[in-house]
MMTF fields as JSON, N, C-alpha, C and O atoms, coordinates in Angstrom:
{
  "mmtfVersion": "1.0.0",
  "mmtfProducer": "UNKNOWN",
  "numBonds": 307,
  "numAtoms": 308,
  "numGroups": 77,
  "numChains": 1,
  "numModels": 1,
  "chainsPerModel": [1],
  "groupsPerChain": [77],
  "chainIdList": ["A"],
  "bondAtomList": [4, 2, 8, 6, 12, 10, 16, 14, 20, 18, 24, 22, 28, 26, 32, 30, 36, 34, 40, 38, 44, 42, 48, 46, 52, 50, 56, 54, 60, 58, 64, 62, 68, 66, 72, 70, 76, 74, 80, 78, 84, 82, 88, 86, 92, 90, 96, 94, 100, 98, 104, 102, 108, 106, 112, 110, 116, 114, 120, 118, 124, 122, 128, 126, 132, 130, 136, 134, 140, 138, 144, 142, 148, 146, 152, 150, 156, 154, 160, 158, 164, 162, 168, 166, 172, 170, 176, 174, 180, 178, 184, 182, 188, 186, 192, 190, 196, 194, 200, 198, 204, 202, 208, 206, 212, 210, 216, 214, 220, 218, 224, 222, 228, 226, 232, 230, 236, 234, 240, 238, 244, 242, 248, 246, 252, 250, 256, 254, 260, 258, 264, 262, 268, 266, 272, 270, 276, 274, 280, 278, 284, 282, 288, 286, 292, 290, 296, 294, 300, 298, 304, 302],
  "bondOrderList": [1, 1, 1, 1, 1, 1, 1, 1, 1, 1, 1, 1, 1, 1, 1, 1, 1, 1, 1, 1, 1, 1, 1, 1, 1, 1, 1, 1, 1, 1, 1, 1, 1, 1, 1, 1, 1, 1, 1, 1, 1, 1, 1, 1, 1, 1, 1, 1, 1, 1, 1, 1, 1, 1, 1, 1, 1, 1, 1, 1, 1, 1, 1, 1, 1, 1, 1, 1, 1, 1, 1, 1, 1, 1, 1, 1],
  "groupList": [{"groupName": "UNK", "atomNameList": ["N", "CA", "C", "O"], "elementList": ["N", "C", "C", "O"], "formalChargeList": [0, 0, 0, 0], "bondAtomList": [1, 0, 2, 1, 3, 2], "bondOrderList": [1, 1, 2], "singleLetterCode": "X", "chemCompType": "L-PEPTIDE LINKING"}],
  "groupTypeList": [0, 0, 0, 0, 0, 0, 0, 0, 0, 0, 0, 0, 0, 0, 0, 0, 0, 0, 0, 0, 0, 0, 0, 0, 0, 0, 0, 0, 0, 0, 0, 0, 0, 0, 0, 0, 0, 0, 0, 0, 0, 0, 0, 0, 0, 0, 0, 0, 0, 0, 0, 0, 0, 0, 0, 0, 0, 0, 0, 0, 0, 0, 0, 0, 0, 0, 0, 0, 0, 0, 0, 0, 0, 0, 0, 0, 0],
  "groupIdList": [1, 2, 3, 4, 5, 6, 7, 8, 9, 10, 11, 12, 13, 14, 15, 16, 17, 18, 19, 20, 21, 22, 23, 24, 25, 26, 27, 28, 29, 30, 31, 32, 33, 34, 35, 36, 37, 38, 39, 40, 41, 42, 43, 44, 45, 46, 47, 48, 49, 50, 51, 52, 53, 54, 55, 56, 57, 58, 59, 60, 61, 62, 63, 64, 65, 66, 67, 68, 69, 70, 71, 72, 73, 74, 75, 76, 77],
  "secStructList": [7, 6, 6, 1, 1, 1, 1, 2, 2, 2, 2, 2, 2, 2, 2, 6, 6, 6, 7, 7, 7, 7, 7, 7, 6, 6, 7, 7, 2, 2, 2, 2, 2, 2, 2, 2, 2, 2, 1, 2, 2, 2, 2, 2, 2, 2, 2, 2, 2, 6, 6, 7, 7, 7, 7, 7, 7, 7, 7, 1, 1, 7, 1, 1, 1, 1, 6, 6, 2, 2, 2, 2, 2, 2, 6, 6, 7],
  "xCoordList": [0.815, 0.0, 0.863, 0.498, 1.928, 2.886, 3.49, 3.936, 3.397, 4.263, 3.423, 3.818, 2.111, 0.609, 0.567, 1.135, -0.12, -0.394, -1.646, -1.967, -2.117, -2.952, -2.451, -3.109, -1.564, -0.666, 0.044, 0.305, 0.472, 1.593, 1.22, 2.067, -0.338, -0.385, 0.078, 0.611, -0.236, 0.126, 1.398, 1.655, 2.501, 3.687, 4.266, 5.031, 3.974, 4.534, 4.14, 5.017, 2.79, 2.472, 3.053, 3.011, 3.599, 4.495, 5.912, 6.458, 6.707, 7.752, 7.695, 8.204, 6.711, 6.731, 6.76, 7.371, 6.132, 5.994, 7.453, 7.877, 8.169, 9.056, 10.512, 11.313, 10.764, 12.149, 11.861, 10.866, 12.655, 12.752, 13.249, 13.716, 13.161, 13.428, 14.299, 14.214, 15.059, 15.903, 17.622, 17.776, 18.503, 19.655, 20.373, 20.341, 21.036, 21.679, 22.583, 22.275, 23.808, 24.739, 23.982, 23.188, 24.278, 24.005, 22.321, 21.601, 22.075, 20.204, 19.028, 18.156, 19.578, 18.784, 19.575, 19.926, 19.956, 20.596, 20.179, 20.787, 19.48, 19.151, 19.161, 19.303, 18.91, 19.376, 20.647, 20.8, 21.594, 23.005, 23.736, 24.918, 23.169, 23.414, 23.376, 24.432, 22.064, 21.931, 22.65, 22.795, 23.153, 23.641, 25.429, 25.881, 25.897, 26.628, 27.061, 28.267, 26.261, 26.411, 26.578, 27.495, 25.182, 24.59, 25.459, 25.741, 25.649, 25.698, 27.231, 28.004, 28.036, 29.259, 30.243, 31.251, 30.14, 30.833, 31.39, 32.475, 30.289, 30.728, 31.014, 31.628, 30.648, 31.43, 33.235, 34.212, 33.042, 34.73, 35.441, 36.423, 34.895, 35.239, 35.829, 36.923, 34.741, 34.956, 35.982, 36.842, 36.133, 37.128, 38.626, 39.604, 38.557, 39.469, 40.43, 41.514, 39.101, 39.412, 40.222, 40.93, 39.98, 40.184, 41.142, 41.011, 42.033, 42.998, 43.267, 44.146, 41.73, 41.206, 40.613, 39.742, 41.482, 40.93, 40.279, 39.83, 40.292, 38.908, 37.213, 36.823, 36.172, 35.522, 34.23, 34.395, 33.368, 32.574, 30.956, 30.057, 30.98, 29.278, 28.762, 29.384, 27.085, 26.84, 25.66, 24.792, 25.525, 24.503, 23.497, 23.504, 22.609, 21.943, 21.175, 20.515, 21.17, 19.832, 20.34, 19.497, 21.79, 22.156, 22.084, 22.553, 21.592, 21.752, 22.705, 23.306, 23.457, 24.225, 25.587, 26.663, 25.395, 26.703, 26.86, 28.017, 25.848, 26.302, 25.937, 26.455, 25.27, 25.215, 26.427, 27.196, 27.004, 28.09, 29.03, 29.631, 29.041, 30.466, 29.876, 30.677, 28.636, 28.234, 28.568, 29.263, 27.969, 28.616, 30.073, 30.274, 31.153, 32.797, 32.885, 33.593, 32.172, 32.788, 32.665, 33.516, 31.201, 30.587, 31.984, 32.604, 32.4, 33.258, 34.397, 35.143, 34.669, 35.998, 35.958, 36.794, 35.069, 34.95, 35.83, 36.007],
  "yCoordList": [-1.192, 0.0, 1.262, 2.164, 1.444, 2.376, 2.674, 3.757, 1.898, 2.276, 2.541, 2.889, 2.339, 2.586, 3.893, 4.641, 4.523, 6.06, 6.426, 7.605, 5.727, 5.749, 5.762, 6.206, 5.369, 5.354, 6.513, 6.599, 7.522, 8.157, 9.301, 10.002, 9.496, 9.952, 9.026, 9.545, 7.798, 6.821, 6.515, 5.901, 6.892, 6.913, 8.235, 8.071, 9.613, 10.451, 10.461, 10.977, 9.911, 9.679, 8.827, 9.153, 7.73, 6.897, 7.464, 7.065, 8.569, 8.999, 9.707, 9.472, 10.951, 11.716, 10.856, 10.98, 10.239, 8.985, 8.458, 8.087, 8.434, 7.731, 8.091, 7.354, 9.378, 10.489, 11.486, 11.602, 11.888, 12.794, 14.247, 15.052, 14.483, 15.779, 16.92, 18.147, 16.103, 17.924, 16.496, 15.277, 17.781, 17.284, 18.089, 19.176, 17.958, 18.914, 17.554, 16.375, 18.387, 17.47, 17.378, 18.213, 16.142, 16.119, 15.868, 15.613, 16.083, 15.97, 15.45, 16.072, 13.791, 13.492, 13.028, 11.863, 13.492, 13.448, 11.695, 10.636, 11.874, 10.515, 9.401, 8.305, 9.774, 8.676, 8.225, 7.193, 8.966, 9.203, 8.593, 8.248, 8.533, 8.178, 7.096, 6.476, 6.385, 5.111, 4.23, 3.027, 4.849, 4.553, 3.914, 2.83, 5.429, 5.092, 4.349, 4.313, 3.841, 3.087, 2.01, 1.286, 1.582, -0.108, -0.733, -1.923, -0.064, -0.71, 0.082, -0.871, 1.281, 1.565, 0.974, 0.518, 0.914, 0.766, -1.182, -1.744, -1.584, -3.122, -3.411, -4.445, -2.638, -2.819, -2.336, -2.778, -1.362, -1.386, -2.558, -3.041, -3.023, -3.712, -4.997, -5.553, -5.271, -6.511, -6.406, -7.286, -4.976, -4.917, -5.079, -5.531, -4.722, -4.467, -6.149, -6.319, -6.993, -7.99, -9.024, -10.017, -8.636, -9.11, -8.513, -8.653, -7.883, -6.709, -5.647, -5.278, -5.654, -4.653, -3.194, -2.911, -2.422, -1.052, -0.308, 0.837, -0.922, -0.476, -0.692, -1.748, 0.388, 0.535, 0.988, 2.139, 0.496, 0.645, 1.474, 1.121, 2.391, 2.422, 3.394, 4.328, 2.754, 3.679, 3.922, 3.109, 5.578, 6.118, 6.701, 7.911, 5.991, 5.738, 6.856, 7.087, 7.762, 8.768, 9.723, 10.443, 9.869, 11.915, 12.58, 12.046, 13.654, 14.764, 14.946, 13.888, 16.203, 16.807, 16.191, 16.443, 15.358, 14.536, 14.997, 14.809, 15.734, 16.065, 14.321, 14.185, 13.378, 12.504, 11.931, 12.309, 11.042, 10.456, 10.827, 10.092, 12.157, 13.195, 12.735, 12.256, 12.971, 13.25, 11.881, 11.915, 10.514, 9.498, 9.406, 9.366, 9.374, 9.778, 10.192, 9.531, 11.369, 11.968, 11.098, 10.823, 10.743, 10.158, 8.99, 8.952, 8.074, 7.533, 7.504, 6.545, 8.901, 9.084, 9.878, 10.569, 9.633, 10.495, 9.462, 9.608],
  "zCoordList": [0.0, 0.0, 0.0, -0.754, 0.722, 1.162, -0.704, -1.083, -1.265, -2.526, -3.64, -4.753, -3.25, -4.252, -4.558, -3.762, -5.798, -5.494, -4.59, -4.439, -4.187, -3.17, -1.634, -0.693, -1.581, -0.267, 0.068, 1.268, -0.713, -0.27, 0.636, 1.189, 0.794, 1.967, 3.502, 4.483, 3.384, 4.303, 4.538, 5.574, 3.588, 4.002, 4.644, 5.594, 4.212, 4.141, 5.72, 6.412, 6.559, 7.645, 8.682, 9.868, 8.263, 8.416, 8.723, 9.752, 7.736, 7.8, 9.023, 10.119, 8.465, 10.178, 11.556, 12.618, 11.217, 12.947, 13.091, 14.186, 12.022, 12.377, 12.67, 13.246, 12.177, 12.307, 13.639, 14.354, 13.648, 14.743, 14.216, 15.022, 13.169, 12.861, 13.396, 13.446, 13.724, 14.696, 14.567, 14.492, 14.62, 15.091, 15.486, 14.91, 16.284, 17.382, 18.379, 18.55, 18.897, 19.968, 20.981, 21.415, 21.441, 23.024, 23.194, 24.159, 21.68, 21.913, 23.215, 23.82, 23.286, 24.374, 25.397, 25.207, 26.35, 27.469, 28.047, 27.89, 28.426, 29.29, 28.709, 29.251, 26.802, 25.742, 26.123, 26.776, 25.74, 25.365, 27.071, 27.052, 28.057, 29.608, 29.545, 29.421, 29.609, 29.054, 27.911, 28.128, 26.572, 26.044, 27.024, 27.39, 27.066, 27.325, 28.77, 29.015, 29.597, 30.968, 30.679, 31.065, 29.509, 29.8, 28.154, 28.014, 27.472, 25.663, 25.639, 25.732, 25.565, 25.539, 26.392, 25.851, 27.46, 28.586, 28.283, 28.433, 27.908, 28.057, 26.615, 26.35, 25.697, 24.436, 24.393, 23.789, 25.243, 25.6, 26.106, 25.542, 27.235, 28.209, 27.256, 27.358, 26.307, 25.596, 25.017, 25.048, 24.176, 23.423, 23.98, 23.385, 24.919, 25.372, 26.528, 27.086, 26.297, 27.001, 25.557, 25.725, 24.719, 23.585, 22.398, 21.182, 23.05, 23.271, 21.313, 20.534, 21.515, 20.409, 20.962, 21.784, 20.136, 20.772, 19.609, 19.652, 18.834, 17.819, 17.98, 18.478, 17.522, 17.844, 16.672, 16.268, 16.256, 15.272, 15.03, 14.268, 15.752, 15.85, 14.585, 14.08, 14.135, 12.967, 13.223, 13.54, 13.039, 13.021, 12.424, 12.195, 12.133, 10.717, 10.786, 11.8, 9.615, 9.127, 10.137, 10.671, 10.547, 10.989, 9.868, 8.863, 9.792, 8.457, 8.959, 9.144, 9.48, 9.683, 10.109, 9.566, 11.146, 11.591, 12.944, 13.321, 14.146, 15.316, 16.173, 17.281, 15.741, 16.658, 16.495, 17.379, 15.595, 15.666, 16.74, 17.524, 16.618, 16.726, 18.61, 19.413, 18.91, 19.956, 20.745, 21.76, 20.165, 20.542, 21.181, 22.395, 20.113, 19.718, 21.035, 21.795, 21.529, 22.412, 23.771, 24.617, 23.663, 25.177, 25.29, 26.352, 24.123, 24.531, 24.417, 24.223, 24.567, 25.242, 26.578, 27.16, 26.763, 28.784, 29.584, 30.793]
}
């Protein structure tokens, strides 16, 4: 239906529901906390037990590029 010409009100509805429209550093605080406590922290740990200090994360659908960067940073605190 989503790809019908009858649909594309139903997608374009779909899209909005589904982006977040804004990008900016540091955006959601309590995201980015969580992130980095429970999912960064022990992805280091691993790496590091496994004596790799490389590190991979991708952040799908930034326009601009402040999340990545924003990530990058959280893990290097």
């Amino acid at each position: 239906m989503l790809i019908s010409k009858e649909g594309k009100t139903e997608l374009a509805i779909l899209v909005e529901n589904l982006t977040v429209n804004e990008t900016s550093f540091f955006r959601n605080k309590a995201q980015l906390e969580l992130f980095h406590k429970h999912v960064l922290d022990e992805l280091i740990r691993r790496r590091q037990a496994q004596r790799d200090y490389s590190l991979r994360i991708w952040s799908a659908g930034c326009s601009t590029g402040q999340e990545p960067y924003t990530l990058g940073y959280a893990g290097g605190r």
